[in-house]
BATI-935467 format. One record per residue (C-alpha): x, y, z. Coordinates in Angstrom, 2 decimals. Each point is the difference from the previous one (the first is absolute). Layout:
# residues N
@c1:X&c2:Y&c3:Z .
...
# end
This chain:
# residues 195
@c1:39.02&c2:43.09&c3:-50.13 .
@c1:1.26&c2:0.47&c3:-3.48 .
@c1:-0.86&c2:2.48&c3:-3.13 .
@c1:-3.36&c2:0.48&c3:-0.79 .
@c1:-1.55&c2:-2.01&c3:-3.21 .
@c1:1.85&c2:-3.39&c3:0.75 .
@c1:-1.58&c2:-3.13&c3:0.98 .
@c1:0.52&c2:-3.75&c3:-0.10 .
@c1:-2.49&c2:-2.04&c3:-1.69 .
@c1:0.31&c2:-3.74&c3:1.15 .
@c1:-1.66&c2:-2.25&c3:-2.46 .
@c1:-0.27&c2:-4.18&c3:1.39 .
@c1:0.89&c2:-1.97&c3:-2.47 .
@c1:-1.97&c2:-1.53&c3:-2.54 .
@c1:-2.06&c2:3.33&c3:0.24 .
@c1:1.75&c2:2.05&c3:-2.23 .
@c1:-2.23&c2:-1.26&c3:-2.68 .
@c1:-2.60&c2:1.85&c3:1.58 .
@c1:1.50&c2:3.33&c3:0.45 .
@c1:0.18&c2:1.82&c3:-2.70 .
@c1:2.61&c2:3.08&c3:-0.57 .
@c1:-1.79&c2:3.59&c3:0.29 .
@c1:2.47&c2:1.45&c3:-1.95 .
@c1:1.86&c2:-1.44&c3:-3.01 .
@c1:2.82&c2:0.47&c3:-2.17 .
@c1:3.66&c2:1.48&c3:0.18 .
@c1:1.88&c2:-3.06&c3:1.85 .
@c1:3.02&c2:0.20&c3:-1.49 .
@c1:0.68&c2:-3.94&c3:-0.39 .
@c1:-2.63&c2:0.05&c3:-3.00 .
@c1:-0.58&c2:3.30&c3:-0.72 .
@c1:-0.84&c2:-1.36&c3:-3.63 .
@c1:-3.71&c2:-1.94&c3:0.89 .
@c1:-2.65&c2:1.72&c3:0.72 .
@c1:-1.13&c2:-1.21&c3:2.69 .
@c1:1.21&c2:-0.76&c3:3.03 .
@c1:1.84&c2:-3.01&c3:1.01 .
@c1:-1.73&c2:-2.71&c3:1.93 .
@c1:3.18&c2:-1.14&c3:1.89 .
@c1:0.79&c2:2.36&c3:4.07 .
@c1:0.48&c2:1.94&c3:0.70 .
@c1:0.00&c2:1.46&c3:-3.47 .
@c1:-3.50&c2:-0.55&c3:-0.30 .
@c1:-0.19&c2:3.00&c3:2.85 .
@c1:2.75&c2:1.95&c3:-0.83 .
@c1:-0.91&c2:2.28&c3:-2.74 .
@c1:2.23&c2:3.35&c3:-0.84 .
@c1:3.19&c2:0.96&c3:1.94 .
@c1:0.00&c2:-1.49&c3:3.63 .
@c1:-0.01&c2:2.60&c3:2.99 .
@c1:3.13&c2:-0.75&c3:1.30 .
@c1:0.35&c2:2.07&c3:2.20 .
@c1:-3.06&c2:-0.53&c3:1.83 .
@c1:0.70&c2:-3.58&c3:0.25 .
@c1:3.24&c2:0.94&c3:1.00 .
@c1:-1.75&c2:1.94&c3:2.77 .
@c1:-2.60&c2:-2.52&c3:0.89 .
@c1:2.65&c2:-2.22&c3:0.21 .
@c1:1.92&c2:1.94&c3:2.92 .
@c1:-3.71&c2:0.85&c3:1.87 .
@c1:-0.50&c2:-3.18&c3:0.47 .
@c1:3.72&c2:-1.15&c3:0.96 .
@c1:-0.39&c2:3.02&c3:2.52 .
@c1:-3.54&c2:-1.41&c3:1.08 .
@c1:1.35&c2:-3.58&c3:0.60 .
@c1:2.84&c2:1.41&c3:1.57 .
@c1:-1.95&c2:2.45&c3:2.75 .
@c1:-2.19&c2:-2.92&c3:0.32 .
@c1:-3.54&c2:-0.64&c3:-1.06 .
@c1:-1.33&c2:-0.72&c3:3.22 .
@c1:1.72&c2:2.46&c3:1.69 .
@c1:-1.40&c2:2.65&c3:-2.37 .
@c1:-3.30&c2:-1.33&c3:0.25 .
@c1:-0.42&c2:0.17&c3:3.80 .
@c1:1.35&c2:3.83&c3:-0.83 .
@c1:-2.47&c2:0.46&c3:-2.10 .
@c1:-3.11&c2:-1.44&c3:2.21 .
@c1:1.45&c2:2.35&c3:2.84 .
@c1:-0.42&c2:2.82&c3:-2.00 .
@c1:-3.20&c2:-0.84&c3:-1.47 .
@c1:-1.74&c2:-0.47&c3:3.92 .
@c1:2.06&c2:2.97&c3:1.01 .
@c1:-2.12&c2:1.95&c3:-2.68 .
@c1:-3.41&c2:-1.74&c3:0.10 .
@c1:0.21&c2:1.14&c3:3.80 .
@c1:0.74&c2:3.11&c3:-0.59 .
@c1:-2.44&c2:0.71&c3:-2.89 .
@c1:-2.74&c2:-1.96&c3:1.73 .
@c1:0.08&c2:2.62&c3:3.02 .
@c1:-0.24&c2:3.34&c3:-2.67 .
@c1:-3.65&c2:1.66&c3:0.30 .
@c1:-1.78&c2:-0.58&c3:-3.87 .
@c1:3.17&c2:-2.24&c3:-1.10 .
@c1:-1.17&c2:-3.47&c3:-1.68 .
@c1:2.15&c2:-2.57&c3:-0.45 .
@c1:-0.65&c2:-2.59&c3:-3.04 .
@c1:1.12&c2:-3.40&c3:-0.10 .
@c1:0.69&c2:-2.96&c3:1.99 .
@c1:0.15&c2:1.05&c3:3.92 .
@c1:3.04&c2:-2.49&c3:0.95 .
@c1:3.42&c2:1.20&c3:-1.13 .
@c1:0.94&c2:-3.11&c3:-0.71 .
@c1:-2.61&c2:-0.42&c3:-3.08 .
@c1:1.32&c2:3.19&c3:-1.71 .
@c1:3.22&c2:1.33&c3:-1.65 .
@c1:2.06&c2:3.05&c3:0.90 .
@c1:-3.00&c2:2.22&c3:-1.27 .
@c1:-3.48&c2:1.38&c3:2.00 .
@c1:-2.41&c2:1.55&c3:-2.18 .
@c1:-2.13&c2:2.87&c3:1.67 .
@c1:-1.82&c2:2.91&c3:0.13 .
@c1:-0.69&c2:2.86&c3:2.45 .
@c1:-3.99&c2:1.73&c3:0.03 .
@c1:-0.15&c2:3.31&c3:-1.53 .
@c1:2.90&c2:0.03&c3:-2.31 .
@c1:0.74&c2:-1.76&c3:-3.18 .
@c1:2.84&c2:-2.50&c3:-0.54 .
@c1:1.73&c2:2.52&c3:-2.51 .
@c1:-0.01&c2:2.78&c3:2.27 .
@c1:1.01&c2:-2.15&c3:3.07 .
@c1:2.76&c2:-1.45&c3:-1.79 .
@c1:0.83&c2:3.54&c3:-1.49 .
@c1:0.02&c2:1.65&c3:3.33 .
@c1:2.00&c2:-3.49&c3:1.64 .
@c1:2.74&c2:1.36&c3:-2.45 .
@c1:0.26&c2:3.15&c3:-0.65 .
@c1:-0.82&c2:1.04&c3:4.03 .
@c1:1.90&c2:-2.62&c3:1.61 .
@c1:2.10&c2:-1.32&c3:-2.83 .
@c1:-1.72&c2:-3.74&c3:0.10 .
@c1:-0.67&c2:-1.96&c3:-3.42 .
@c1:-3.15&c2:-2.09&c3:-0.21 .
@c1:-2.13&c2:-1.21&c3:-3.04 .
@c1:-3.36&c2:1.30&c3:-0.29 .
@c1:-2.67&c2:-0.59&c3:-2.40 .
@c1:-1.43&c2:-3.61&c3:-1.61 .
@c1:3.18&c2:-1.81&c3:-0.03 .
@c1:-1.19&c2:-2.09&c3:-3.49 .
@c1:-2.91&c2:-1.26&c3:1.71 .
@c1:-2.77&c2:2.29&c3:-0.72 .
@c1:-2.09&c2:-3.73&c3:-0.07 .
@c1:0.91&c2:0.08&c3:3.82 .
@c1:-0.70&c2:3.33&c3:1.41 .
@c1:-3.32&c2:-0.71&c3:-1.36 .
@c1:-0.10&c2:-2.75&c3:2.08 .
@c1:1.31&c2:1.65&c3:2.86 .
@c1:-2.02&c2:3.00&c3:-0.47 .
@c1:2.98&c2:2.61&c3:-0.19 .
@c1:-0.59&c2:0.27&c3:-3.62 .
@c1:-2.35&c2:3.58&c3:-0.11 .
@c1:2.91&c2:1.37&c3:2.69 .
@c1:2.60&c2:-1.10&c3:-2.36 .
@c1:1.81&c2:-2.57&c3:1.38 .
@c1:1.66&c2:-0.54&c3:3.09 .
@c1:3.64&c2:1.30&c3:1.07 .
@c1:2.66&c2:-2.98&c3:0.26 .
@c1:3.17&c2:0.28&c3:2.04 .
@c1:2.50&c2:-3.06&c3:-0.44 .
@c1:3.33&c2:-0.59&c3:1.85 .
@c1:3.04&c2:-1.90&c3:-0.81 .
@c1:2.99&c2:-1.26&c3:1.41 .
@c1:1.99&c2:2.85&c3:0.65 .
@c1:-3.16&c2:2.29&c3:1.62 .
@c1:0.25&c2:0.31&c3:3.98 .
@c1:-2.76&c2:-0.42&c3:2.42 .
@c1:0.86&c2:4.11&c3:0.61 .
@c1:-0.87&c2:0.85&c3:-3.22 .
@c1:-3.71&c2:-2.13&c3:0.05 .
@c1:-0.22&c2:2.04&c3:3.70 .
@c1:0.36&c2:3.19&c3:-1.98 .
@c1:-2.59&c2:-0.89&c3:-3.19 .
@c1:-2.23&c2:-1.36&c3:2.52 .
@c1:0.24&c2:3.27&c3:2.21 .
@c1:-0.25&c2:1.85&c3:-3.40 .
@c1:-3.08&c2:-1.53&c3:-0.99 .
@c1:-1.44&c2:0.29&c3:3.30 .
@c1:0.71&c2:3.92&c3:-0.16 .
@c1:-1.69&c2:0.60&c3:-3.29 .
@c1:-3.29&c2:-2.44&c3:0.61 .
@c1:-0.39&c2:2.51&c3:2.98 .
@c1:0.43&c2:2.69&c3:-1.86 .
@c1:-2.54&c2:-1.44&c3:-2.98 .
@c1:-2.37&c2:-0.51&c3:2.65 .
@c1:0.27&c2:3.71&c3:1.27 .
@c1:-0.82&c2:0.99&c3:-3.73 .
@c1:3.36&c2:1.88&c3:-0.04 .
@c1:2.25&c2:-0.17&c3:-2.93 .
@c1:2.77&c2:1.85&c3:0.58 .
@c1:3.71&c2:-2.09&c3:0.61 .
@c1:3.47&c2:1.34&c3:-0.03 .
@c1:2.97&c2:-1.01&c3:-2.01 .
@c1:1.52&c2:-1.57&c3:3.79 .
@c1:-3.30&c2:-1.59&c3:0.67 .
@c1:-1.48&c2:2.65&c3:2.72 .
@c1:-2.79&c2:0.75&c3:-0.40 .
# end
């Protein structure tokens, strides 16, 4: 809920001496050492500080506290069993991950027989205009586990607080139109999604 590329890195003290800096130099309170100082946050803070993306972090997470964190949670665990039951009962569609809701985030990792993840997720947006991630996500280590790594992946579809269960009705109904499709052998989808 903020700009990407900002984080907070809470370090218990009497740690610190532990955790080392993975970047160094450029604090501005002793820009004449070379190396970093051992005193925080300095110790983490090389270069110019994204201000603006703390800035931004800083208002996601008033916004968060303010919507409520439980509240958005039992949102999201809606959504997610609204999906998983929706995906479960597609022909050739396999759902990976943890089957309660409950155990997962806003995000259900899948695939549908007889079409790859980059072509699903290219067809989930350019036929019905419906962004997913498709591919190996940064865990190539994983889809080996999982066996999806020779199909390339899986797709992933996530959903946050401002999604609807009317749009999750309409990727699911999406998906479920193109897995019957991909089992046909057809291949042939329209920029309004008929097919």
């Amino acid at each position: 809920m903020g700009p990407l590329g900002t984080g907070v890195l809470y370090v218990r003290p009497g740690v610190e001496e532990r955790v080392d800096s993975f970047r160094q130099g450029g604090t501005g309170t002793r820009s004449e050492e070379d190396v970093q100082p051992d005193g925080l946050p300095d110790k983490y803070e090389a270069g110019n500080l994204n201000v603006p993306g703390i800035v931004g972090l800083g208002a996601g997470i008033e916004w968060l506290l303010g919507q409520g964190v439980e509240r958005l949670r039992s949102q999201t665990v809606a959504h997610t069993e609204l999906l998983l039951a929706r995906l479960t009962a597609v022909p050739g569609a396999t759902i990976y991950g943890p089957e309660s809701a409950g155990e997962r985030v806003g995000l259900v990792s899948f695939s549908v027989a007889g079409i790859e993840p980059q072509e699903l997720a290219a067809i989930l947006d350019s036929a019905y205009g419906i962004q997913v991630r498709a591919g190996l996500h940064c865990a190539p280590l994983m889809h080996a586990a999982l066996g999806t790594l020779e199909q390339g992946g899986t797709a992933r579809l996530s959903f946050g607080p401002f999604n609807t269960p009317d749009e999750i009705e309409r990727a699911a109904d999406a998906i479920g139109e193109i897995a019957s499709v991909a089992k046909a052998g057809e291949r042939e989808y329209t920029a309004s999604g008929d097919m």
